[in-house]
C-alpha positions in Angstrom: 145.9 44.2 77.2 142.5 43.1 76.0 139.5 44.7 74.3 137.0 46.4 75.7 134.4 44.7 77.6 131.1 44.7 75.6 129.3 46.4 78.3 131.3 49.1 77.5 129.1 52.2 76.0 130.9 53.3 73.0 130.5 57.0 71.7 130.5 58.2 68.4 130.9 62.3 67.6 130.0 63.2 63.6 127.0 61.4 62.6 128.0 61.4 58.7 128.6 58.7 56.8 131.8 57.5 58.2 130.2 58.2 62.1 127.5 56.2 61.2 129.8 53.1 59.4 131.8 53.1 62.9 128.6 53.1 64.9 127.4 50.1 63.1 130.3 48.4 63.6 130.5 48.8 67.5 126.7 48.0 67.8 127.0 45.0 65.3 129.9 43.7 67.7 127.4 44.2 70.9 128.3 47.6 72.3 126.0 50.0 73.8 126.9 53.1 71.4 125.4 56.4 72.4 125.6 59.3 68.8 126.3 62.7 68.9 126.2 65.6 66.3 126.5 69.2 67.1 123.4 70.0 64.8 120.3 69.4 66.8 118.2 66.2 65.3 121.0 64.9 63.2 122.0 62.1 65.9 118.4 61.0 65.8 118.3 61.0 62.2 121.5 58.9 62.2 120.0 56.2 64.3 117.2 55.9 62.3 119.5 55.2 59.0 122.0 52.9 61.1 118.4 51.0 62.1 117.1 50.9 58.5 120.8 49.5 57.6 120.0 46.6 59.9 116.7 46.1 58.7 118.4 45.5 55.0 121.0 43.0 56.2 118.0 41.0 58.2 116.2 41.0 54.6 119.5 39.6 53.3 120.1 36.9 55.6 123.0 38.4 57.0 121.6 39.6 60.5 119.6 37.7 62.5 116.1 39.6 63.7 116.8 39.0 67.0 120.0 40.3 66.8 118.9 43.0 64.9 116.3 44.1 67.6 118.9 43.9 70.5 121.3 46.1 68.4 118.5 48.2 67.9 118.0 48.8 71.7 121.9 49.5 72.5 121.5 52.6 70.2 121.0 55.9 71.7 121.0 59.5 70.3 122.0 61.4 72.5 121.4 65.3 73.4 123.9 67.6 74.6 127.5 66.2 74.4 127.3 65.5 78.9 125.3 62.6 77.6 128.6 61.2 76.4 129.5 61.2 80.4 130.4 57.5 80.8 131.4 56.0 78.1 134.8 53.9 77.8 135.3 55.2 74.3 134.8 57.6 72.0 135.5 57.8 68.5 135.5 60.7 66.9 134.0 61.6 62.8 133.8 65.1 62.4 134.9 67.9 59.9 138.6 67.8 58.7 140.1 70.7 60.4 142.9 70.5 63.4 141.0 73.2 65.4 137.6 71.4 65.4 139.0 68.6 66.5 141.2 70.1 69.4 138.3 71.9 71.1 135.9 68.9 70.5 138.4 66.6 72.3 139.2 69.2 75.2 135.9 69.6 75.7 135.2 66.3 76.4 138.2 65.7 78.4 136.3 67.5 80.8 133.1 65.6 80.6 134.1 62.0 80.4 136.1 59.7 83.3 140.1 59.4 83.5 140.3 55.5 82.2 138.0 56.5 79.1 139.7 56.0 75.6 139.9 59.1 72.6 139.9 58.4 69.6 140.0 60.2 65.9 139.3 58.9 62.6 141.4 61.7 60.8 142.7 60.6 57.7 145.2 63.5 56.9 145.4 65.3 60.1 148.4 64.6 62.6 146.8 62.6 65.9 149.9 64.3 67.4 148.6 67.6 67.3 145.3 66.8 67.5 146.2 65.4 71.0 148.6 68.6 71.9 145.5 70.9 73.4 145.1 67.7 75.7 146.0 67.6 79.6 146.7 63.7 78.7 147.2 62.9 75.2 148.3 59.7 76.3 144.9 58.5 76.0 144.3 59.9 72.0 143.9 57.2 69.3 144.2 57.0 65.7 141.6 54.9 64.4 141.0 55.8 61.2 138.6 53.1 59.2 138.0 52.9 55.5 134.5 53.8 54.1 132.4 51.9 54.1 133.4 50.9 57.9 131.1 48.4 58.0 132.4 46.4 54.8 136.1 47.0 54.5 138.3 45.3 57.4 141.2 47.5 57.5 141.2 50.1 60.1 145.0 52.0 61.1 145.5 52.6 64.7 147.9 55.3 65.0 150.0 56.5 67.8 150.6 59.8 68.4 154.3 61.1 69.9 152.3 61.0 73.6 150.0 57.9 72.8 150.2 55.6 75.7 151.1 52.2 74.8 148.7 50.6 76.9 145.8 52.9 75.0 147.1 52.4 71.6 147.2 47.8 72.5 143.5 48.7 73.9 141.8 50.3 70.9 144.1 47.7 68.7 142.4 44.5 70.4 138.9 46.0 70.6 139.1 47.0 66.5 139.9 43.2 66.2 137.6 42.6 68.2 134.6 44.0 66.5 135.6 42.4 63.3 138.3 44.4 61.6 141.8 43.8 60.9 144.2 46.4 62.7 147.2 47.7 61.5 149.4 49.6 63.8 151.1 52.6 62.6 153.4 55.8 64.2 151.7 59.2 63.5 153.4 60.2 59.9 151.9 62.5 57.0 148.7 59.7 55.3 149.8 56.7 57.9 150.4 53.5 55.8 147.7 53.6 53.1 147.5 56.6 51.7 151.3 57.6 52.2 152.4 54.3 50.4 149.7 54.8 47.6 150.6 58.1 46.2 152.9 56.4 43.9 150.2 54.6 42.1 148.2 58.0 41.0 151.6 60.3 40.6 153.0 57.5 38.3 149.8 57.4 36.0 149.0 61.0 35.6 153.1 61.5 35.4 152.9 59.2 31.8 150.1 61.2 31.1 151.5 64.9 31.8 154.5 63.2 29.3 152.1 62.3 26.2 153.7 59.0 26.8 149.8 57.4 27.1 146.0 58.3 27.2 144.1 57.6 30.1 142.1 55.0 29.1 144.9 53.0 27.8 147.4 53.9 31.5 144.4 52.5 33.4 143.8 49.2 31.3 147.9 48.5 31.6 147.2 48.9 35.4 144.6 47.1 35.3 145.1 44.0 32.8 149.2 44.1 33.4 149.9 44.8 36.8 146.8 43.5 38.3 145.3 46.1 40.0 141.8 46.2 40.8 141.3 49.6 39.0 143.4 52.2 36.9 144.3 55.0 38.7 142.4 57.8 36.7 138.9 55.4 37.3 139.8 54.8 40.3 140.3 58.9 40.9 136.9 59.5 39.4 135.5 57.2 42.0 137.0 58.5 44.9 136.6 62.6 43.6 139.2 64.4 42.0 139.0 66.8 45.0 139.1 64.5 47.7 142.1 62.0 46.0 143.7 65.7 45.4 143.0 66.9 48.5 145.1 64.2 50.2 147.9 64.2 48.1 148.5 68.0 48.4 147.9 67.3 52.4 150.5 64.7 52.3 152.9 66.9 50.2 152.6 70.0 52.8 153.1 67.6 55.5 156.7 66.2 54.4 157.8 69.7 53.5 157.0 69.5 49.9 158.8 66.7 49.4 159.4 66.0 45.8 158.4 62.5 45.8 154.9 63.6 46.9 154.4 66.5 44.2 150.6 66.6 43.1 149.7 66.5 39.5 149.3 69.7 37.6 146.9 67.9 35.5 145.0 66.8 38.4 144.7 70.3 39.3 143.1 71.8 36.5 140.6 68.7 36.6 139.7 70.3 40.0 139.5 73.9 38.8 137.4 72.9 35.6 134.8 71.3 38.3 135.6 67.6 36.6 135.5 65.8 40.0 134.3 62.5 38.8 131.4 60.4 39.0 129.5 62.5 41.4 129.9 65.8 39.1 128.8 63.4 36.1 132.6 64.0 34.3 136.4 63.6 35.9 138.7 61.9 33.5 135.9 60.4 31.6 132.4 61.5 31.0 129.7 59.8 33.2 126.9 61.5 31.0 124.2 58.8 29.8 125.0 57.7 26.6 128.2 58.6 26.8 131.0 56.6 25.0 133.6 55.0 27.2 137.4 55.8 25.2 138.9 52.7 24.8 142.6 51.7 25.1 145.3 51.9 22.7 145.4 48.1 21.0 148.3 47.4 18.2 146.5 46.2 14.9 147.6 42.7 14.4 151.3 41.6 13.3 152.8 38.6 12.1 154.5 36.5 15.1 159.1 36.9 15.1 160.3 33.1 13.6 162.2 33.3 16.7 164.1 34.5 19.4 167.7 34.8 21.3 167.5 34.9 24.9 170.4 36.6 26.5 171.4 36.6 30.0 168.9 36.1 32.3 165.4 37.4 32.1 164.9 38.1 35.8 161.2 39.0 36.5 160.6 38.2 32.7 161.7 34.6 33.0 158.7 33.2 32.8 157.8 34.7 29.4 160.3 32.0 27.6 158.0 29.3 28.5 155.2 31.0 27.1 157.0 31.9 24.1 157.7 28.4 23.8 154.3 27.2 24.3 153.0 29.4 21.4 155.6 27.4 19.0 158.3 29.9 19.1 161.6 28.3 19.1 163.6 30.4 21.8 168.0 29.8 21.3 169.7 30.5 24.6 172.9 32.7 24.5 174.8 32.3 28.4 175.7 36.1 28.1 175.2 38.3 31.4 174.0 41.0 28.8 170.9 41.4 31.5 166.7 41.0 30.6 166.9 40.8 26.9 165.6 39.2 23.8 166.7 39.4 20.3 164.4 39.4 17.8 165.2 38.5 14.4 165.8 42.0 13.0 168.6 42.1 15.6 166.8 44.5 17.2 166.6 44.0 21.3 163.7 43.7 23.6 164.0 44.8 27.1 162.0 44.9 30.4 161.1 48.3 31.2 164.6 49.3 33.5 164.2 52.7 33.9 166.2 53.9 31.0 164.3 55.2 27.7 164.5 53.5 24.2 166.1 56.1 22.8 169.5 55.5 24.4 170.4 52.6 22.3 170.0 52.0 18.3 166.9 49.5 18.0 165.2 48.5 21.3 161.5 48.2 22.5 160.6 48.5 26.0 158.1 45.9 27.6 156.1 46.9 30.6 156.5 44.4 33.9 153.4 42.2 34.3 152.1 40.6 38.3 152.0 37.3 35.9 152.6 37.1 32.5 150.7 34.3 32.1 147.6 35.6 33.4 148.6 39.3 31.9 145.8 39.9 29.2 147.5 43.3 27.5 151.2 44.8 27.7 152.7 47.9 27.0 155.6 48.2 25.0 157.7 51.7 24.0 159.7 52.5 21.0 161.8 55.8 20.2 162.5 57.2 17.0 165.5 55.1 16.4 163.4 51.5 16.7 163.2 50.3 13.5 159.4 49.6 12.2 160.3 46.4 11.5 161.7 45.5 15.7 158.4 47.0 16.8 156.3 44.8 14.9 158.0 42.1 15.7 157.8 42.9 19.5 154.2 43.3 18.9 153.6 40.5 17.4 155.3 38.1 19.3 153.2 39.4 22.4 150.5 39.1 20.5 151.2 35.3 19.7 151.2 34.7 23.4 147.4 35.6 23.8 148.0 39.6 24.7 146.6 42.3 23.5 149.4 45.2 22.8 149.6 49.0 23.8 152.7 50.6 22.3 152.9 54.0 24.6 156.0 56.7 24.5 159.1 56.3 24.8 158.7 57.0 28.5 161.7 55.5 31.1 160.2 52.9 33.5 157.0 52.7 31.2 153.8 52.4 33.6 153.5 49.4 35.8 156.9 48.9 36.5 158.0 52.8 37.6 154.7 52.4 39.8 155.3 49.4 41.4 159.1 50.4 42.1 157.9 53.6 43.7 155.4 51.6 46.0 158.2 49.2 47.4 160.5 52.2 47.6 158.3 53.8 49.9 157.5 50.8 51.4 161.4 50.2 52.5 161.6 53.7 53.3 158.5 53.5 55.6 159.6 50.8 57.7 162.8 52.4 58.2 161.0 55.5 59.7 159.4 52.9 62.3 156.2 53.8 60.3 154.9 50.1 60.7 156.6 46.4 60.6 156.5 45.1 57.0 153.6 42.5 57.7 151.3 44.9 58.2 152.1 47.7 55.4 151.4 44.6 53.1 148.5 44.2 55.3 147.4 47.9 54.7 147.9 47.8 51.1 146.2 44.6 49.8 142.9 45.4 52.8 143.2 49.2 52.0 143.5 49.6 48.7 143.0 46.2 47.0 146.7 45.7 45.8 147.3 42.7 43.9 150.3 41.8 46.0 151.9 44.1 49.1 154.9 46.4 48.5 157.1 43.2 50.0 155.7 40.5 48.4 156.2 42.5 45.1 159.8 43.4 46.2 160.4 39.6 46.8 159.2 38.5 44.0 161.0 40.7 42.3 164.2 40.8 43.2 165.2 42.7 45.7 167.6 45.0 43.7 165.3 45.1 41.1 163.5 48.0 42.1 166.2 50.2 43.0 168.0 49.7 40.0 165.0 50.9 38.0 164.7 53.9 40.1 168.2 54.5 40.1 168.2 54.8 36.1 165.5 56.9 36.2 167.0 59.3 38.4 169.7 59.5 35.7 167.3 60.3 32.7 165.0 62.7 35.2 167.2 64.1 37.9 164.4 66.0 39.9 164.9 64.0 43.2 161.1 62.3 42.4 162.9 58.8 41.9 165.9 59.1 43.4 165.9 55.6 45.4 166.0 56.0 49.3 168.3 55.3 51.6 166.6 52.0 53.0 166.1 50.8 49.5 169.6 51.3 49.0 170.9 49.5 52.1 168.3 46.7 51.1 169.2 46.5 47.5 173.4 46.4 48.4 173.1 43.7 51.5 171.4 41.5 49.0 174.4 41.9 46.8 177.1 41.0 49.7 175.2 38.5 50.5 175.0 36.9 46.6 178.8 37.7 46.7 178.4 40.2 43.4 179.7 43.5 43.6 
């Protein structure tokens, strides 16, 4: 099945921003694209801001005139929705609501021809039911780009329970076609992207809800541990507490309140106080000018351990000995399968965040998983009561020898980065299990989508694969509310990988 001929006229309902974006995109790629919008003069206003758009990327260098001026003359606006008659696709941008969206698509059922393709960019409504006031909802698409559709690649083509596979292939090549990189998912609650990313919000504003960290300090441990592009409480504010709220609650409803999908309380009353982020001028942080940005937790500076016992092996943490060395530490090696830890010279122990909280054992600070330790510019560690002063200033310090700057958080199980990261690749398993999407293109999703440093099964690869259900599986023990009990597939993953090592 190929892609659409570019003869093809392309037609795009909703003329808002995301209408316009896919507009752009089909006329950039040589379609004849025809707008509509219910509210008379909008489509014409819409094609003179798609034009202006190319007139900025000719003064850029980045689109020719001449191609500028033919794209220019394949754009239409068009006047009552007949107009539409003829077109090979259309693509669909309007308001969020199910019943919108049926009677739009019925309607034009009856206007355009048998062979023409449907298609809805819903983000959080099923394409299933969208399709169900259809005579033939074989021919309804998911094809829901990322805004700004002309810049991001990543657009999801979902199928619906009656998709046709022959319609789904043919709005799957002609997305590639025009530039993009498709992903192909099966209708479920948020489709790839924003059912895999909840994790990396519930997690942050979880520690938060706990006292276990501010949010300046959660985001920089996101950010300048685990690698990702943006904490999640800047990265909220950017998207609109509302809107980021919004789909979480949507994806909650959807899978029956299912615990692991619980919104944030906290997140709530951000939304009921009218804090919604950069566009109200104050979310999580204030956006007022002059306003001072809070800056993260940082240790005050401690004297480096003389050295340190390595026990058993490090795992994920391994490469942390050669850094230690590096910075002049002497490390002694102990061939004891006592699991990640370190022994500091107090005798007290330092462990990679597992899920378990410090205050289960006698003197013990928690680390925080890093993508790369080497690159890692700041760690979290967490102490209970019980941790002597003397083992956390040690811990602190030693990180501190290795270049890092240090956060010491609560005494929360699984810490920040690591709970979030084993969450991800939970869902991740349990996704492809559900024939949501191959695992290829839900790392495809994530890192295009949302800017992940690595996919959900790079991350569990790199890992180990037991790792992360082990971690989850100890913090369903200290916090038994079904949130992090590990699923099913992460389970059959986590115990073939075992057979197959020949451990029990």
């Amino acid at each position: 099945m190929t892609a659409l001929d570019l003869s093809s006229p392309v037609a795009v309902v909703g003329t808002g921003t995301m209408g316009q974006g896919i507009a752009q995109v089909a006329l950039v790629a040589g379609h004849p694209v025809r707008l509509y919008d219910a509210v008379p003069g909008r489509a014409h206003e819409a094609a003179g801001a798609i034009r202006a758009r190319l007139d900025r990327l000719v003064a850029k260098d980045r689109l020719a005139a001449a191609d500028r001026d033919a794209a220019s003359a394949r754009l239409t606006a068009a006047g009552p929705l007949e107009d539409l008659a003829g077109s090979a696709l259309v693509v669909e941008a309007v308001v969020e609501r199910l019943d919108v969206k049926q009677r739009l698509f019925a309607e034009l059922e009856e206007i355009v021809g048998d062979d023409c393709l449907l298609a809805t960019n819903t983000s959080s409504l099923s394409v299933t039911a969208i399709g169900g006031a259809l005579r033939d909802p074989g021919r309804l698409v998911g094809l829901h780009f990322f805004n700004p559709a002309p810049l991001l690649p990543l657009v999801e083509v979902v199928s619906g329970f009656a998709t046709d596979v022959t319609s789904a292939t043919r709005v799957y090549e002609t997305a590639r076609a025009w530039g993009k990189t498709p992903v192909a998912c099966a209708d479920t609650p948020g489709f790839i992207v924003n059912r895999i990313a909840r994790p990396f919000y519930a997690e942050a504003f979880a520690v938060y809800e706990a006292q276990g960290a501010d949010p300046a300090t959660i985001d920089a441990v996101l950010r300048e541990s685990g690698g990702f592009r943006m904490g999640a409480f800047e990265l909220t504010d950017l998207i609109g507490q509302d809107v980021n709220e919004s789909v979480t609650h949507s994806v909650w409803q959807s899978f029956f309140q299912d615990v692991r999908f619980t919104p944030s309380l906290a997140q709530r009353r951000l939304v009921e106080s009218g804090r919604l982020g950069r566009k109200s001028g104050h979310g999580w942080y204030d956006y007022a000018e002059g306003a001072e940005r809070p800056e993260p937790h940082t240790a005050e500076k401690e004297q480096a351990p003389a050295h340190v016992t390595v026990e058993g092996d490090l795992g994920p943490a391994a490469p942390l000995l050669t850094l230690i060395r590096e910075a002049g530490i002497p490390v002694h090696e102990q061939e004891e399968d006592n699991g990640t830890l370190l022994v500091l010279p107090s005798g007290g122990q330092l462990i990679l965040a597992d899920g378990q909280t410090s205050v289960e054992f006698r003197d013990v600070v928690h680390f925080d998983l890093a993508l790369d330790y080497r690159a890692a510019t700041r760690i979290a560690l967490s102490a209970s009561q019980d941790t002597s002063p003397r083992t956390l200033a040690e811990a602190i310090g030693l990180f501190q020898a290795l270049g890092k700057d240090v956060s010491v958080i609560g005494d929360v199980p699984g810490m920040i980065v690591a709970r979030t990261v084993a969450r991800i690749v939970d869902l991740a398993h349990d996704a492809v299990a559900k024939g949501v999407a191959t695992e290829e293109d839900i790392d495809t999703a994530m890192k295009l989508g949302v800017n992940y440093p690595l996919g959900p099964f790079e991350w569990s690869r790199a890992l180990g694969r037991g790792w992360a259900y082990d971690l989850l599986d100890q913090l369903h023990a200290c916090d038994p509310c079904g949130r992090y009990a590990p699923s099913l597939a992460l389970y059959r993953h986590a115990y073939a990988t075992d057979k197959r090592e020949g451990t029990s």
